[in-house]
C-alpha positions as CSV (number, residue, x, y, z in Angstrom):
1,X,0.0,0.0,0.0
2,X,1.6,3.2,-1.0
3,X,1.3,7.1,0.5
4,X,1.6,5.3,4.1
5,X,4.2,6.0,7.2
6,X,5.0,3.1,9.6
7,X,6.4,3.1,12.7
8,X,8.4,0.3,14.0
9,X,10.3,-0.3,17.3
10,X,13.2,-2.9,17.7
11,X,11.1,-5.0,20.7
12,X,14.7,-5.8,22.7
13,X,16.7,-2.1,21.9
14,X,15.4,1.1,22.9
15,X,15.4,2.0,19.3
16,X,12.4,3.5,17.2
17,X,11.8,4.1,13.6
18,X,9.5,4.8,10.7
19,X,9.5,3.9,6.7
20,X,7.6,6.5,4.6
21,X,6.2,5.2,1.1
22,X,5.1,7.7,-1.1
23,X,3.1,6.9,-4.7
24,X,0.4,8.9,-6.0
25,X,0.6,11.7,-3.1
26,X,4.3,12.3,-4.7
27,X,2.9,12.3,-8.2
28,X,0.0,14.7,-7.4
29,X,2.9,17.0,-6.3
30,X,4.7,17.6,-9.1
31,X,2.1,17.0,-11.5
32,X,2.2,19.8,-14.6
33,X,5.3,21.1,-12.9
34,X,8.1,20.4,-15.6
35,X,10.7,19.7,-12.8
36,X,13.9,18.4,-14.0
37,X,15.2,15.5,-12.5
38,X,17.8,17.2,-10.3
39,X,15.2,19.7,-8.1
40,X,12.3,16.9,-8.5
41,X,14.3,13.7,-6.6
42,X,15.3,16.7,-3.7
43,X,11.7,17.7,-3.5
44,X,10.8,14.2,-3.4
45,X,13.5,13.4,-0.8
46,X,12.3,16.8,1.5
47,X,8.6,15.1,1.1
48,X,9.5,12.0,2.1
49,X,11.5,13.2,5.5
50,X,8.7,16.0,6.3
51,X,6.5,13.5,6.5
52,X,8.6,11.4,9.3
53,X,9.2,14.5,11.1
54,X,5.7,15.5,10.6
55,X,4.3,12.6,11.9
56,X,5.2,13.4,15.3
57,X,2.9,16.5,15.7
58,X,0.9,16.0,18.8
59,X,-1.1,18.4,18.1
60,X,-3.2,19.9,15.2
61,X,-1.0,22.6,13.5
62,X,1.1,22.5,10.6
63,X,5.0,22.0,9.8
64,X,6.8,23.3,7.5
65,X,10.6,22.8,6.0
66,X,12.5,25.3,3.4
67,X,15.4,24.6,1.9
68,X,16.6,27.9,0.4
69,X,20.1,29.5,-1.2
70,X,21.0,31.5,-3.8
71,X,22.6,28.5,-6.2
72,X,20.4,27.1,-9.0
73,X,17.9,25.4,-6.9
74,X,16.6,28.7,-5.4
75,X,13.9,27.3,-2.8
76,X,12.3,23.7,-1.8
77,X,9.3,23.6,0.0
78,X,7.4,21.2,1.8
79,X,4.5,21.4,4.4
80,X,2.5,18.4,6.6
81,X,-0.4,18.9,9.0
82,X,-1.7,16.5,11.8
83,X,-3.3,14.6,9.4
84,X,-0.3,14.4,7.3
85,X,-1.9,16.0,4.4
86,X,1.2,17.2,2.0
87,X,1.9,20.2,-0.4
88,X,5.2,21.7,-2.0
89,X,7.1,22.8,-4.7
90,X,10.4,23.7,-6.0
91,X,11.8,26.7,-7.7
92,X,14.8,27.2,-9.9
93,X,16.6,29.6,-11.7
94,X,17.6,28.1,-14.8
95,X,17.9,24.1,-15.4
96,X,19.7,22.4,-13.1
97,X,22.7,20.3,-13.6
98,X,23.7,17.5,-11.3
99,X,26.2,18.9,-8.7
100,X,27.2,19.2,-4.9
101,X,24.5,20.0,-2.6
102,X,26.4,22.9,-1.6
103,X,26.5,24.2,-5.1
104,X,22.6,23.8,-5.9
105,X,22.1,25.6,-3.4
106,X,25.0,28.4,-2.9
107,X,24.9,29.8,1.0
108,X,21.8,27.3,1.8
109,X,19.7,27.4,4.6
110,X,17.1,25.0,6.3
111,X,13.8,26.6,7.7
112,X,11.7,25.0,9.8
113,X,8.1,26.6,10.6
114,X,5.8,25.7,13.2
115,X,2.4,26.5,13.2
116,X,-0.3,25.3,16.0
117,X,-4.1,26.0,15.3
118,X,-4.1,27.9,18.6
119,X,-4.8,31.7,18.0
120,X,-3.0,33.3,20.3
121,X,0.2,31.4,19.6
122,X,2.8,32.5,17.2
123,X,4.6,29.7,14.6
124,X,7.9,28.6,16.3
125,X,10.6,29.0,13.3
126,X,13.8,27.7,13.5
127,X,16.9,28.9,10.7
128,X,20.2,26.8,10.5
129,X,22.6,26.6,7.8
130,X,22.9,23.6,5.7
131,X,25.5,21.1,7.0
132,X,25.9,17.7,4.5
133,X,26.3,16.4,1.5
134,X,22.6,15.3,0.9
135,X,19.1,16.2,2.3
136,X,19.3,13.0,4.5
137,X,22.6,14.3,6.0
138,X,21.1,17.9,6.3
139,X,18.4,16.5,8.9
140,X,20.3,14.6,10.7
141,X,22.5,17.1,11.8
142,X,19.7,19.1,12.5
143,X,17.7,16.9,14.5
144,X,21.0,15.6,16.7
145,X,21.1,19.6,17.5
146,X,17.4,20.1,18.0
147,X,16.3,17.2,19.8
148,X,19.9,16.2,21.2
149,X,19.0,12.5,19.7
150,X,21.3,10.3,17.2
151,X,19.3,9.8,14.0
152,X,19.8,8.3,10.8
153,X,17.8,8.8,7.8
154,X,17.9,7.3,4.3
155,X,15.9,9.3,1.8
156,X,15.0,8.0,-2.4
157,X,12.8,9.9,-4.7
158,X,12.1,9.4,-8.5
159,X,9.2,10.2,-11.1
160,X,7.2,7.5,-9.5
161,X,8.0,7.1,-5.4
162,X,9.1,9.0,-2.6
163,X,10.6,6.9,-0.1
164,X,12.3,7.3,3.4
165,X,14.0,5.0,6.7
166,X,14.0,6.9,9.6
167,X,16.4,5.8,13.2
168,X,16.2,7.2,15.9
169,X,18.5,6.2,19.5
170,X,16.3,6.4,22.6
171,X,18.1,7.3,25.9
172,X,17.9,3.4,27.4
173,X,19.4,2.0,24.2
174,X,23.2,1.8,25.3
175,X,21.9,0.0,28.7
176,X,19.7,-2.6,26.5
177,X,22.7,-3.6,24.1
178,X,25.6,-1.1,24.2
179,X,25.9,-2.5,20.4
180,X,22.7,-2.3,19.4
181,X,22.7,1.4,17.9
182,X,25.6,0.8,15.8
183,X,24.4,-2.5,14.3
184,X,21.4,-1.6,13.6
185,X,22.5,1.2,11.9
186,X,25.3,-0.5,9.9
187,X,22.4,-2.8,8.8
188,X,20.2,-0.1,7.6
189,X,23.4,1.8,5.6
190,X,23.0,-1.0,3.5
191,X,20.2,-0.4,2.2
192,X,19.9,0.6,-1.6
193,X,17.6,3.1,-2.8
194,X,15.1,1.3,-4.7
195,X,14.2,-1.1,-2.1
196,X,13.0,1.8,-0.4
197,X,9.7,1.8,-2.0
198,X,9.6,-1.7,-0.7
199,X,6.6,-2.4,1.4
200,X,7.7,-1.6,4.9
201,X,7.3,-5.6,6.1
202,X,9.6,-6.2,3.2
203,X,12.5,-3.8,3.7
204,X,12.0,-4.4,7.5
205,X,13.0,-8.4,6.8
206,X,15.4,-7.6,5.0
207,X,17.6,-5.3,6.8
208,X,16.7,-6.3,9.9
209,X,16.2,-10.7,10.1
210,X,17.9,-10.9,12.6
211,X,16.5,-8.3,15.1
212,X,12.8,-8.4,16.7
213,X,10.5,-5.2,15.3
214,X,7.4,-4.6,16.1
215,X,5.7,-3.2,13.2
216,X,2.9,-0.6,13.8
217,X,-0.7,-0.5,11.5
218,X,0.1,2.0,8.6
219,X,-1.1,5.7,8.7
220,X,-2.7,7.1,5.6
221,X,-0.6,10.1,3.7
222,X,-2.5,12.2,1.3
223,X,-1.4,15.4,-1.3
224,X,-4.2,18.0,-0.6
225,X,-3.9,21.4,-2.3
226,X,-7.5,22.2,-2.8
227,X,-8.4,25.7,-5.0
228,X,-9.4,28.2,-2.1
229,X,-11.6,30.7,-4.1
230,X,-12.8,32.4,-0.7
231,X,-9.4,32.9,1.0
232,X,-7.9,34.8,-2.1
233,X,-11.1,36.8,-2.6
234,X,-10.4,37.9,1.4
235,X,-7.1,39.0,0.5
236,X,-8.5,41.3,-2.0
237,X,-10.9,42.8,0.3
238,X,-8.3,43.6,2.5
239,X,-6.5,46.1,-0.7
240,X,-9.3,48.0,-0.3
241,X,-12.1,48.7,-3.0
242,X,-9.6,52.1,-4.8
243,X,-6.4,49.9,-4.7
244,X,-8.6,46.8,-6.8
245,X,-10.2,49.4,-9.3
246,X,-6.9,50.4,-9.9
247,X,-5.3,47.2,-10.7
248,X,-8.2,46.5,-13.0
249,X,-8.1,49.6,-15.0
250,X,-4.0,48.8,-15.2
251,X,-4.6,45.4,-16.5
252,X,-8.0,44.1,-17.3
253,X,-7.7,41.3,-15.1
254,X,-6.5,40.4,-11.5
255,X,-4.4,37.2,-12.4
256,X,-3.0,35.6,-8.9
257,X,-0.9,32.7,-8.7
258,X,-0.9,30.2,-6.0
259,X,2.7,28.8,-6.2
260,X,2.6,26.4,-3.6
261,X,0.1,24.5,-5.2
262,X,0.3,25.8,-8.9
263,X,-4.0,27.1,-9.1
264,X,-3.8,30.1,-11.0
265,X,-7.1,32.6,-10.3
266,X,-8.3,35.3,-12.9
267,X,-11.2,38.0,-11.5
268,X,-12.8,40.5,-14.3
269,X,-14.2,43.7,-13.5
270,X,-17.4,42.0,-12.0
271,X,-14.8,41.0,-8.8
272,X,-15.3,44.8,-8.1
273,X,-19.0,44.4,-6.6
274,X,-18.9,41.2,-5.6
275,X,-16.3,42.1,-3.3
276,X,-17.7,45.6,-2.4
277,X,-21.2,45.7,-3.2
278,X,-23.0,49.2,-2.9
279,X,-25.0,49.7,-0.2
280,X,-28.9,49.7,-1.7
281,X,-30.8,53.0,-1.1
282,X,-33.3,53.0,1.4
283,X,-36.8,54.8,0.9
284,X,-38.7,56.2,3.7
């Protein structure tokens, strides 16, 4: 079954994980994009880890990671609520060559933005320069600093999948089997990037025969990027009724792009009184 996450926990280390297997949620996002294959596999590969890290929300809210710089691949983005409902994109300069991470990205930087549903609270964000040689690199130095926790991540994308293997040490773990972090990771670095998108019982088995997991039920993932007619007719009230004349008698046409999830909207000069209709005369 594809566009799941699974968690699994090794039953005799104190050592947890997760396999992400992306299909038609990974397709949906880059469908009628024309990405090349260079910025498409890192969008994939950000995809695939948001949605391990954003599987651990407690609470409903939204999380967001951006992978910006000022090389060729100019800015990768990728958001996941609660319910691990996915949307993204990538945008480039000019078409993109393969090369050092370090180079697609010139003076890179990874953003991460929390936002909870609660009002009053403002979204945590969270700005560290890139440090690695690939995406899967680039989080796991992040999370060792952020959550002070060894983790290892292995991260695949193509035209068709989105895949991820996800480690993480727990504090009792040395006391369990003081060798248990670094076999179990050697196992897992041998994994090769297609088997990935193996089902999760199948990659499990075969990195791991020899250790006891238990396997957790799957948890549905989903692309959603719905049109949202009503919240970009809001943002036009809030120019004002002159400020939207103006732009109509400029050009015609209000044409507003939703990049993130590539809807394009086009209002005439009937937007006008829909948005600020004239109050009706009274008679007395």
């Amino acid at each position: 079954m594809m566009d799941t996450i699974r968690r699994f926990l090794f039953e005799d280390l104190d050592i947890r994980g997760a396999v992400v297997r992306l299909g038609p949620a990974w397709q949906g996002m880059q469908a009628r994009r024309g990405y090349g294959v260079v910025e498409r596999n890192l969008l994939g590969e950000l995809t695939a880890v948001t949605t391990l890290i954003g599987n651990n929300l407690k609470q409903p809210g939204r999380i967001s990671f951006q992978v910006q710089g000022h090389g060729p691949v100019r800015m990768l983005v990728v958001d996941c609520d609660e319910q691990l409902r996915l949307r993204g994109m990538a945008k480039t300069e000019t078409a993109v060559a393969p090369a050092p991470l370090a180079h697609l990205f010139g003076d890179g930087q990874l953003v991460l933005t929390l936002q909870t549903n609660a009002a009053a609270e403002r979204p945590y964000q969270s700005v560290v320069p890139l440090e690695g040689t690939t995406l899967a690199a680039v989080f796991e130095h992040y999370l060792a600093q952020s959550e002070q926790t060894p983790t290892r991540l292995w991260l695949a994308a193509n035209e068709n999948t989105a895949s991820g293997l996800f480690l993480q040490k727990l504090p009792a773990a040395d006391e369990r089997d003081p060798d248990g972090w670094n076999r179990v990771t050697q196992l897992a670095a041998t994994v090769e990037d297609a088997e990935l998108a193996l089902p999760a019982e199948i990659l499990l088995a075969r990195l791991f025969s020899e250790e006891t997991l238990r396997l957790f039920a799957p948890q549905p993932v989903s692309f959603h990027c719905p049109r949202d007619e009503e919240k970009v007719l809001n943002m036009l009230r809030t120019l004002g009724r002159e400020e939207v004349a103006d732009m109509l008698a400029e050009h015609d046409e209000i044409v507003i792009q939703d990049d993130i999830c590539n809807h394009e909207y086009r209002y005439d000069a009937e937007v006008l009184n829909h948005l600020f209709p004239t109050p009706s005369k009274m008679r007395h």
